[in-house]
N, C-alpha and C positions, 0 to 999 in steps of 0.2 A: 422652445422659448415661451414664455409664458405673454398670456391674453393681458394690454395694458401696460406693458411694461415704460411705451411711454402714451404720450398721447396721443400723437398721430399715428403709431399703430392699436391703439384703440378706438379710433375715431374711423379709422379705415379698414376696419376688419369685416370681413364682410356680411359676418350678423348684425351688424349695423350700417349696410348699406341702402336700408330703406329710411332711415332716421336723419335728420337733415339738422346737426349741431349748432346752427346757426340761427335757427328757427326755434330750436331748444333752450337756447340760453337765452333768446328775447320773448320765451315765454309765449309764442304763439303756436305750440302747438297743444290741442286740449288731453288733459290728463286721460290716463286710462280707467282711472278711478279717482272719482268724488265724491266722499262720505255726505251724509245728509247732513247738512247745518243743524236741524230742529232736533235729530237726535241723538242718544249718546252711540259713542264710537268703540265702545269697550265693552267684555265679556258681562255682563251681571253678572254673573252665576255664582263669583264671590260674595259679591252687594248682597243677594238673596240669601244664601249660604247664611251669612256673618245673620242679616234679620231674622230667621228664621231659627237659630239654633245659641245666640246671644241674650245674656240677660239685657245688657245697656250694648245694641247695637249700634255699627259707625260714630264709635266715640276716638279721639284718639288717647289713646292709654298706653302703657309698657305693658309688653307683652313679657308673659311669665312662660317659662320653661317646666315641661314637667321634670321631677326630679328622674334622675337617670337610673334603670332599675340594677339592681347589683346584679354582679356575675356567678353565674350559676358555677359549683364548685367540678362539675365537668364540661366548662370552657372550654372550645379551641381556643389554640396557638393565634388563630385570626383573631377571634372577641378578645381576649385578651388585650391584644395589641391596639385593637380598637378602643378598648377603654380605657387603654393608657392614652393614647390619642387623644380622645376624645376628653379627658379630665386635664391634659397638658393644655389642650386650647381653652377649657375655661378659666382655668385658676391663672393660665400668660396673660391672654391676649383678652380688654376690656372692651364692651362696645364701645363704639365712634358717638358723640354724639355733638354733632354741631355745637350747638350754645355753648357748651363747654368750651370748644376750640374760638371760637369766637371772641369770648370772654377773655380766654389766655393772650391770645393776637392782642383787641384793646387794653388789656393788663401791662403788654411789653412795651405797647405805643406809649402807655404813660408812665411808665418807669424812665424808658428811653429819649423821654420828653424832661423828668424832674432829673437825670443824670446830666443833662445835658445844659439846662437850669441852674444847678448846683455850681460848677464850675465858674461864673462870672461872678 
């Protein structure tokens, strides 16, 4: 039977019978870990990375893809497949990108606002 199934055998299992749920949920008891407020919480090594090897670092910009190199004429059956694959998902599937969907939402709000207008 699996660990958590509901809650009160989560709550009474006995690798947590030193944890006191009550005490938990009203937040008195102190974390096992508390990052330092004054500094950052996250790896740099991208931050650095990106300064250090970028013309205009921490900008935000679209990012370019390299072009994908052609298939050497003694490919595996594997690369192959992969670069069908791989050319099916760019030429289908467009990135996502917010403001666009955004746009379209407030686009249908106001069509669906002048159809609705039109009738009286």
């Amino acid at each position: 039977k699996r660990l958590g199934c509901t809650w009160e055998s989560f709550i009474n299992h006995e690798f947590f019978a030193v944890l006191n749920f009550d005490h938990l949920e009203q937040k008195r008891i102190d974390p096992v870990f508390v990052p330092a407020s004054d500094k950052t919480n996250f790896d740099a090594t991208y931050d650095l990375e990106e300064l250090l090897l970028e013309e205009a670092p921490l900008e935000a910009r679209a990012r370019r893809q390299k072009p994908r190199e052609r298939l050497k004429e003694d490919a595996s059956d594997k690369e192959i497949r992969e670069d069908e694959l791989y050319r099916m998902i760019e030429s289908d599937f467009k990135p996502f990108d917010y403001t666009v969907a955004a746009y379209k939402k407030y686009e249908l709000a106001v069509l669906a606002g002048a159809g609705a207008g039109a009738g009286t």
